[in-house]
C-alpha positions as CSV (number, residue, x, y, z in Angstrom):
1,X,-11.9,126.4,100.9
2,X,-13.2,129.3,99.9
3,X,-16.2,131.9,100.8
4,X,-18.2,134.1,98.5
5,X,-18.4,137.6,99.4
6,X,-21.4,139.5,100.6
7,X,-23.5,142.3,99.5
8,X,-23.3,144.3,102.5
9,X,-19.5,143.6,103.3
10,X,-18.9,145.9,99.7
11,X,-20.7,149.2,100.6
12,X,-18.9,152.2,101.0
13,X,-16.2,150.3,100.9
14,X,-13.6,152.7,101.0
15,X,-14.3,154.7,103.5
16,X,-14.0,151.9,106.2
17,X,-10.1,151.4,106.3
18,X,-9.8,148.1,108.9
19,X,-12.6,146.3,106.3
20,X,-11.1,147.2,103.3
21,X,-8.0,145.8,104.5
22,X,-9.7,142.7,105.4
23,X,-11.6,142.5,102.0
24,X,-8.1,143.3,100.2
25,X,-5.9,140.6,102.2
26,X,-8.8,137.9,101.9
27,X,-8.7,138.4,98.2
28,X,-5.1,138.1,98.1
29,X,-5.0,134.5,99.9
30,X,-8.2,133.5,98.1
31,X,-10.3,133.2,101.3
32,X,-12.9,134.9,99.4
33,X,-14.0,134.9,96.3
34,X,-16.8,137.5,94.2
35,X,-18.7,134.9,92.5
36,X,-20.2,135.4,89.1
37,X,-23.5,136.4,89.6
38,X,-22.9,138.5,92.6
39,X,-20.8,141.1,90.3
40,X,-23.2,140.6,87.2
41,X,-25.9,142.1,89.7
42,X,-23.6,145.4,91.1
43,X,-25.0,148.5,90.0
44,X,-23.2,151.4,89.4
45,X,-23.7,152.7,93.1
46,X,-22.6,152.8,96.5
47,X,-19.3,152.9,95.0
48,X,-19.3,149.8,94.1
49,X,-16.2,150.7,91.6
50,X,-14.0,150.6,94.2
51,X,-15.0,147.1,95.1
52,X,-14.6,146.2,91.4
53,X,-10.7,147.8,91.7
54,X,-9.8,145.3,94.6
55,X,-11.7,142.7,92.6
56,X,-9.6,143.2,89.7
57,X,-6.5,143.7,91.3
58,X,-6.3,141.4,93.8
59,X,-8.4,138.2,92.5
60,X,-8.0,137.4,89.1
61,X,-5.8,134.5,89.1
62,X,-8.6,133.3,91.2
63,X,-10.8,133.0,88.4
64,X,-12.1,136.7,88.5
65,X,-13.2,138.0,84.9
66,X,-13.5,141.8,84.3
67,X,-16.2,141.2,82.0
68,X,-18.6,140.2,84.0
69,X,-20.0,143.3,84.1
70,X,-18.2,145.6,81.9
71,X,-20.3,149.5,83.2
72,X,-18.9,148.9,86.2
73,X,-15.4,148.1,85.1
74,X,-15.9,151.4,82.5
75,X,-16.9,153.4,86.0
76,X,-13.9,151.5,87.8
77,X,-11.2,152.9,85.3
78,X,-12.9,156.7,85.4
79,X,-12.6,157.1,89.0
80,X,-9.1,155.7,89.0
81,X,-8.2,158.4,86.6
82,X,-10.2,161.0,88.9
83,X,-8.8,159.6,92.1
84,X,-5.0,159.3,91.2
85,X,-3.2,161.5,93.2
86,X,-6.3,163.2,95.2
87,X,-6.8,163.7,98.6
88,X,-9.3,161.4,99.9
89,X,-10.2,158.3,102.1
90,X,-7.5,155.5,99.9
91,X,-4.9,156.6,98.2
92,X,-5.2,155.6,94.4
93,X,-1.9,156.3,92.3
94,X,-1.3,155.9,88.2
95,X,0.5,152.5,89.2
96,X,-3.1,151.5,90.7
97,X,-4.7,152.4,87.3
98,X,-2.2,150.1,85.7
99,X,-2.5,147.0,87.6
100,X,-6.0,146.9,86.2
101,X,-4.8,147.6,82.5
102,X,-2.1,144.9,83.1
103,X,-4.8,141.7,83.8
104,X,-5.2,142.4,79.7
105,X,-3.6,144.8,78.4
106,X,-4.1,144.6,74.7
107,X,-8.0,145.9,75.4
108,X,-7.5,147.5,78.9
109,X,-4.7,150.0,78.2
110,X,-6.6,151.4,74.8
111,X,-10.2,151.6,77.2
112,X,-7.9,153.7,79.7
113,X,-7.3,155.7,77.3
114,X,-10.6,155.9,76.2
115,X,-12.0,156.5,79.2
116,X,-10.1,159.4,80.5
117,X,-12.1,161.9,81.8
118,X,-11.5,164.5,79.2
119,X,-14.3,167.3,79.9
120,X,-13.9,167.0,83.7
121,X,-10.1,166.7,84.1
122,X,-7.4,168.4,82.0
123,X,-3.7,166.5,82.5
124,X,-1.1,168.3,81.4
125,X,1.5,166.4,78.6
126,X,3.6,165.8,81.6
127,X,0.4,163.7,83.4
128,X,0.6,161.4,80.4
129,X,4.3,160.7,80.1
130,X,4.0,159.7,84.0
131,X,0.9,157.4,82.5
132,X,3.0,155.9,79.4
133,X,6.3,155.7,81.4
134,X,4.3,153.5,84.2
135,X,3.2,151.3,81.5
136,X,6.5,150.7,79.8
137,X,7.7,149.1,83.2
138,X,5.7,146.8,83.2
139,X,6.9,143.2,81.2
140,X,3.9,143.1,78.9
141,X,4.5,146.7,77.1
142,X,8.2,146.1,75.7
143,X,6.4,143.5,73.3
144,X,3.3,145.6,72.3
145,X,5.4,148.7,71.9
146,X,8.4,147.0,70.0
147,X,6.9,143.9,68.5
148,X,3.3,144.3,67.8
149,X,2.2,145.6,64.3
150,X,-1.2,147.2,65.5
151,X,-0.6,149.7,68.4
152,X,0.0,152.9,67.0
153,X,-3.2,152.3,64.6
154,X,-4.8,151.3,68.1
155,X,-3.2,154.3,69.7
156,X,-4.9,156.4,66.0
157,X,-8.1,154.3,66.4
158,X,-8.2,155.6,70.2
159,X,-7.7,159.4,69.4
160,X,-10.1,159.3,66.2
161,X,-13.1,157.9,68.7
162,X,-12.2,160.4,71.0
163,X,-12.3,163.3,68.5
164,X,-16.1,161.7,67.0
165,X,-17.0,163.2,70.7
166,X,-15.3,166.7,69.7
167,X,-12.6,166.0,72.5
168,X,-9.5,167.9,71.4
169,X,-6.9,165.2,71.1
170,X,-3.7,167.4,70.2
171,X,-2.4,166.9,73.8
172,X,-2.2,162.9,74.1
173,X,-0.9,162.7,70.6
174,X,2.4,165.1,71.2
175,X,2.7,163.4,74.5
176,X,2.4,160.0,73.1
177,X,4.9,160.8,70.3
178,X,7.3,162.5,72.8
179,X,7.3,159.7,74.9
180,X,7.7,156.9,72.7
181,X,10.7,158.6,70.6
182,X,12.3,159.0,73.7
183,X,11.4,155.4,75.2
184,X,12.3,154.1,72.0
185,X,15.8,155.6,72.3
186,X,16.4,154.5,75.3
187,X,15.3,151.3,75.0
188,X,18.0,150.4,72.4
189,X,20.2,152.8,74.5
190,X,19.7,150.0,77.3
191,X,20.2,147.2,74.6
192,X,23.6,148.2,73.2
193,X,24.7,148.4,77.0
194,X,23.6,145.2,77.7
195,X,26.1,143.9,74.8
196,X,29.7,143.3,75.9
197,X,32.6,145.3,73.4
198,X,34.0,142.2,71.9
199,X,31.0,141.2,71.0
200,X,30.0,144.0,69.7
201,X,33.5,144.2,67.4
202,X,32.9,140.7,66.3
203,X,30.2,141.6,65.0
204,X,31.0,144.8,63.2
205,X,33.9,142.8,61.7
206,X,31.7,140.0,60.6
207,X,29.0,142.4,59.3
208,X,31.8,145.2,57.1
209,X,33.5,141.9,55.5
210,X,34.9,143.1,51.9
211,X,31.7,141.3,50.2
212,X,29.3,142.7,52.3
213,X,31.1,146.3,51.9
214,X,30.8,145.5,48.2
215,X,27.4,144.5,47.9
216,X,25.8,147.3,50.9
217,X,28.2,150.4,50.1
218,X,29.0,150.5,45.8
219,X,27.0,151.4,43.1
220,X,27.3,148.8,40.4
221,X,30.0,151.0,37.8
222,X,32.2,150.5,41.2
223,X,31.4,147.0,42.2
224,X,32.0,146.1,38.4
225,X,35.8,148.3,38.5
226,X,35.9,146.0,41.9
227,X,35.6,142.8,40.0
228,X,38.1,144.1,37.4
229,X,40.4,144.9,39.3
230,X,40.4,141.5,41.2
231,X,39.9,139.3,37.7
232,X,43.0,141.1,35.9
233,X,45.4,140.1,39.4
C-alpha cells in the first residue's frame, strides 16, 4: 500500500531538511508515490526541480517516468549542474547529476550535456573529466563507450546544437577527447591485467603459428619463395 504525494508536502522542498528526509526515505521504500497527473501539473516554480531530482532518483523502479513532464526535468538537470559543488541548503554533487542520467542514459547523458549552463557557468576541462570519469563508473557507459556505433556522432550531434546557439564548444571537445583516449587506455590496460600469463602465451603461440606468420607478415614474392622452399624438401 501506497500514498500519493501532496502538493503542499513539495514546496521549498529543500530548504526543510527533517521533510526532505522524510519525502526521500518514503520514496525509497515506496510508501509514496508522485502519481501521473500530479507531476504533469508542476510548474517550473517553487523549486519544484528539486522535487523532480528525488522523484527521479529515488522512485523510478516504482513506476516513475521522467517524461511526464519533460520542462521540468530540462530545469531539474540545469540546477544540478549549477548546484554541484555549491554552498547551499542540500548538497548536490556530479555523482547526483548522474544518477538522473543513469535511469536512461542513451537520451539523458547527451541532454546533460546539452543542457549545461554554458553562458552562466564556465567549467574548466578539468570540471568535465570529473563529469566523464563519473559516468564511465557506472555499468551502463563501458557498453556505450566501447560497443555502441553512435556515440561519438551523438557526442558531434551534441556540440554542433550547441554551437547553432554560438556557444564556443572548443573546451568539451579537447576534454572529451582527452578523457576518452585516456579511458580507452586504461580500459584495455585493466583488460590485459585481468588475463592470466599462460593464457596470454597460449594465445600468442596459437595466434604467430607458421601459417598465420605466413599469411599476416609476407608479401606474396616471399610467401611464394616459402612454398618453394617447402615443395622442393
Amino acid at each position: 500500500m501506497y500514498f500519493d504525494i501532496t502538493q503542499i508536502c513539495l514546496v521549498n522542498l529543500e530548504f526543510h531538511s527533517i521533510l526532505r528526509n522524510h519525502v526521500k526515505n518514503a520514496l525509497k521504500q515506496d510508501i509514496i508515490r508522485p502519481p501521473e497527473e500530479f507531476v504533469k501539473k508542476m510548474h517550473l516554480k517553487n523549486y519544484y526541480s528539486y522535487a523532480m531530482f528525488l522523484f527521479a532518483k529515488y522512485s523510478h523502479p516504482y513506476g516513475f517516468d521522467y517524461r511526464w513532464n519533460i520542462p521540468l526535468l530540462d530545469l531539474t538537470i540545469r540546477n544540478l549542474w549549477k548546484w554541484s559543488g555549491a554552498i547551499g541548503p542540500v548538497t548536490v554533487t556530479i555523482s547526483d547529476l548522474v544518477d538522473i542520467i543513469s535511469i536512461d542514459p542513451n537520451e539523458l547523458f547527451y541532454k546533460a550535456i546539452y543542457l549545461y549552463p554554458y553562458r552562466t557557468f564556465q567549467y574548466t576541462p578539468s570540471h568535465w573529466k570529473n563529469f566523464f570519469t563519473e559516468c564511465f563508473e557506472r555499468e551502463w557507459f563501458t557498453p556505450v563507450l566501447h560497443v555502441s556505433d553512435d556515440h561519438d556522432g551523438k557526442i558531434e550531434a551534441t556540440c554542433k546544437m550547441l554551437e547553432d546557439k554560438q556557444v564556443d564548444t572548443s573546451f568539451l571537445r579537447i576534454s572529451y577527447k582527452e578523457w576518452f583516449a585516456d579511458e580507452k587506455a586504461r580500459y584495455f590496460k585493466m583488460l590485459q591485467s585481468v588475463v592470466p600469463q599462460d593464457v596470454k602465451d597460449h594465445i600468442i603461440e596459437v595466434a604467430w603459428g607458421p601459417d598465420r606468420m605466413v599469411e599476416w607478415c609476407l608479401d606474396e614474392d616471399a610467401k611464394q619463395n616459402v612454398k618453394s622452399c617447402y615443395s622442393k624438401n
